[in-house]
C-alpha positions as a Markdown table, in Angstrom:
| # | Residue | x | y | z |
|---|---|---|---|---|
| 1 | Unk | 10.1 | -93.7 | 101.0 |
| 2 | Unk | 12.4 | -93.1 | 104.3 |
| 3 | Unk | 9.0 | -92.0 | 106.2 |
| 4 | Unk | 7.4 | -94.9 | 105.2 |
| 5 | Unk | 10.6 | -97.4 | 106.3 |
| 6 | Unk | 10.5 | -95.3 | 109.4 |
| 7 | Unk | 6.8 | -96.0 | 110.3 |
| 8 | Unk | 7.1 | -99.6 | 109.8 |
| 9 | Unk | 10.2 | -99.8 | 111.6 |
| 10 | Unk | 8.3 | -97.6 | 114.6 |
| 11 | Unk | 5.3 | -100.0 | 114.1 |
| 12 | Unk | 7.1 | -102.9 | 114.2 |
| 13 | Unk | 9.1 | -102.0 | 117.2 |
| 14 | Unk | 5.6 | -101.3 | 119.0 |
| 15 | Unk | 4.5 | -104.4 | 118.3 |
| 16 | Unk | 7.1 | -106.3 | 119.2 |
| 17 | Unk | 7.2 | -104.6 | 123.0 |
| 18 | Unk | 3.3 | -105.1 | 123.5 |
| 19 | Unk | 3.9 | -108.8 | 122.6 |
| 20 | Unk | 3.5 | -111.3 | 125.5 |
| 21 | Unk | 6.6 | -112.6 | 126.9 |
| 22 | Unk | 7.1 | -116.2 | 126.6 |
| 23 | Unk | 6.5 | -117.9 | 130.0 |
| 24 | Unk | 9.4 | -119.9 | 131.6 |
| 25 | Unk | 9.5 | -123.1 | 134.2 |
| 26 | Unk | 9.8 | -121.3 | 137.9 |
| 27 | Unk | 12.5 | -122.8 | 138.8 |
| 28 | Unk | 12.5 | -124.9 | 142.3 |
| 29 | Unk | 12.6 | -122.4 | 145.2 |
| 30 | Unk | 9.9 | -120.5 | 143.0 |
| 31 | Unk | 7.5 | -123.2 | 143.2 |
| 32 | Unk | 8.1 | -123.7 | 146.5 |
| 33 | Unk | 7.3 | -119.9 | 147.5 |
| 34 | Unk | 4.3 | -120.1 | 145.3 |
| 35 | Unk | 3.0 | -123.1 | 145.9 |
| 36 | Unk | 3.5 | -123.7 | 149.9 |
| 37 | Unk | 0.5 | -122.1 | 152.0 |
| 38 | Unk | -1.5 | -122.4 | 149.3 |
| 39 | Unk | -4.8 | -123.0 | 148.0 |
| 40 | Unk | -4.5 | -124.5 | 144.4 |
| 41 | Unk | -7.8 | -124.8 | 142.6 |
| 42 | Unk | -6.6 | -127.2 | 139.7 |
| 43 | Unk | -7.8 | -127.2 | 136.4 |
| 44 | Unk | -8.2 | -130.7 | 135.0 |
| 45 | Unk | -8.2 | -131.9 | 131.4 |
| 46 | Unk | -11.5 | -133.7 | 132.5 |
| 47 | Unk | -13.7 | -130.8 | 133.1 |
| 48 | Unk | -13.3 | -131.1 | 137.1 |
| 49 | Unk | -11.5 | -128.1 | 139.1 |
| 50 | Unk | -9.9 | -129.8 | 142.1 |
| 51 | Unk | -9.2 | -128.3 | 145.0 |
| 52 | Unk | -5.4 | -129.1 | 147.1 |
| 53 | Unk | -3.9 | -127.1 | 149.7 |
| 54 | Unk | -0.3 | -127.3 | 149.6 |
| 55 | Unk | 1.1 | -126.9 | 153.4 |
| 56 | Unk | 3.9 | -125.8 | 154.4 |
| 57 | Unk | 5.2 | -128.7 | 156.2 |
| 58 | Unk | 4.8 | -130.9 | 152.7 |
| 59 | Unk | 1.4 | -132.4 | 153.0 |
| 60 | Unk | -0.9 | -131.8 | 150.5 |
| 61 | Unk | -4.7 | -132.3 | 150.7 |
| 62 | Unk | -7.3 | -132.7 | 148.7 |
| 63 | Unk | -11.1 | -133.2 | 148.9 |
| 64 | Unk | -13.1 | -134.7 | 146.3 |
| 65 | Unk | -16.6 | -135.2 | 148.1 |
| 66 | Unk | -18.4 | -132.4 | 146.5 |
| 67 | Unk | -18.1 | -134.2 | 143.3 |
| 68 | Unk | -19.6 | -137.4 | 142.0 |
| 69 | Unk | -16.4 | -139.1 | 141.0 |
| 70 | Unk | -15.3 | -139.0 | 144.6 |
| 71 | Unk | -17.4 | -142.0 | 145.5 |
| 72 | Unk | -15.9 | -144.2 | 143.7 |
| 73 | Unk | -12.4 | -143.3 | 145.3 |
| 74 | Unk | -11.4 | -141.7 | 148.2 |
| 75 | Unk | -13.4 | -138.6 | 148.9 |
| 76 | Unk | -10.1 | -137.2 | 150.8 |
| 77 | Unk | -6.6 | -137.8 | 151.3 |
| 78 | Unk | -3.6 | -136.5 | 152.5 |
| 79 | Unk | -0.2 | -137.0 | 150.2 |
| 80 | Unk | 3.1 | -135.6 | 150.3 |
| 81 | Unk | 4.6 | -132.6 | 147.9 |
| 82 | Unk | 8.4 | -131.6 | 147.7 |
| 83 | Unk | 10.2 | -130.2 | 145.1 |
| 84 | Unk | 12.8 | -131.7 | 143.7 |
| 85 | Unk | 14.9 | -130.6 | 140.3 |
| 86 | Unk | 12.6 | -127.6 | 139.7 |
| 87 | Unk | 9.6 | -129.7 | 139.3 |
| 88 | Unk | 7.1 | -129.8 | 142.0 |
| 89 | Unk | 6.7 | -134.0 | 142.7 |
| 90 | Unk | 3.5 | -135.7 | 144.9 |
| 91 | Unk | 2.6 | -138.7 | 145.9 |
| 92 | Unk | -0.9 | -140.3 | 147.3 |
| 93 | Unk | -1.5 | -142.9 | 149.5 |
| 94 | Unk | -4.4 | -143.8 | 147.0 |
| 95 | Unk | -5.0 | -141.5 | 144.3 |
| 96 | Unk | -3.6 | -142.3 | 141.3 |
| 97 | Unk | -2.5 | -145.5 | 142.4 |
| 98 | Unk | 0.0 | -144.2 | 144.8 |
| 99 | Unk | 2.3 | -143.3 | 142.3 |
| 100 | Unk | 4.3 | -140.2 | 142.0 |
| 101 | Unk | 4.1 | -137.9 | 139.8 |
| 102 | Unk | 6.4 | -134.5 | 139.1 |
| 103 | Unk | 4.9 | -131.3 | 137.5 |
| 104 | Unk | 6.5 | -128.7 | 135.6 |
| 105 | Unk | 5.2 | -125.2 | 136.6 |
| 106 | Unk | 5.0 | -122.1 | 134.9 |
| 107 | Unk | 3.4 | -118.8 | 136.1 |
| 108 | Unk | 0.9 | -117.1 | 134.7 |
| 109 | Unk | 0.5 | -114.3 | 136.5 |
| 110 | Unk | -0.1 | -113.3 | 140.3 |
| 111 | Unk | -2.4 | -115.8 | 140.8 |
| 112 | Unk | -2.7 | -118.5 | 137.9 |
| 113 | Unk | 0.1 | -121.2 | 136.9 |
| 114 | Unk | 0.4 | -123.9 | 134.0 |
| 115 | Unk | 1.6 | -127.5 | 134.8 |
| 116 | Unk | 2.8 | -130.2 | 133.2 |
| 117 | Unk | 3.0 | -133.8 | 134.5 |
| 118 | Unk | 5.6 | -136.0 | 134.1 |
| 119 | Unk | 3.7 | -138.2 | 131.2 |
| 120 | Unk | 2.5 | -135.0 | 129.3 |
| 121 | Unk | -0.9 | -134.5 | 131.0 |
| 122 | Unk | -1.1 | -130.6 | 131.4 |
| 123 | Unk | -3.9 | -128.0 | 132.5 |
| 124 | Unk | -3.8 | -124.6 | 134.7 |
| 125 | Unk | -4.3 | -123.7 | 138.2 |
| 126 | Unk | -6.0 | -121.0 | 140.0 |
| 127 | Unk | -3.9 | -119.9 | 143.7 |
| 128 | Unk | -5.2 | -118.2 | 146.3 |
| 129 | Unk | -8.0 | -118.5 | 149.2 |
């Protein structure tokens, strides 16, 4: 009966260290050094993948012309992004109405995060050029 206890015990402690680790928010200078520089390749809950580059002196730009939505609103703009209470926050002159919106961001991994926006919308995000 011990051997058995012990095997389980063994077992369980093996499963519990190959178990993922729960991801956490990066916290605000984190989503600056990720995010700043960047390429972001954003994964919407619509079924587009979005591409913004996040430079490093706060202007963000995107470019919707390759896709069929982006003639019915501006093919390309220039925002601003800053970070502000761990959250990564832009704003549009257009795009969604011109009104800003704040992200929560989690990593996962080297080169993929998870946001959340401010009113619950969420999706993931490939980095790099």
């Amino acid at each position: 009966m011990r051997h058995h206890v012990t095997s389980v015990s063994i077992g369980l402690l093996l499963a519990l260290a190959a178990a993922p680790a729960v991801a956490e928010p990066l916290s605000g200078p984190e989503i600056r050094d990720r995010i700043s520089g960047e390429l972001v390749r954003l994964s919407t809950p619509y079924g587009l993948t979005l591409p913004l580059v996040y430079r490093e002196d706060g202007v963000v730009a995107g470019d919707l012309s390759g896709f069929s939505i982006g003639a019915m609103l501006a093919p390309r703009e220039e925002g601003r992004w800053w970070v502000k209470d761990d959250r990564l926050c832009q704003k549009w002159p257009s795009w969604y109405d011109g009104r800003t919106h704040c992200f929560t961001i989690t990593s996962l991994g080297p080169d993929k995060i998870a946001w959340t926006r401010d009113d619950g919308l969420s999706g993931t995000a490939e980095m790099g050029r």
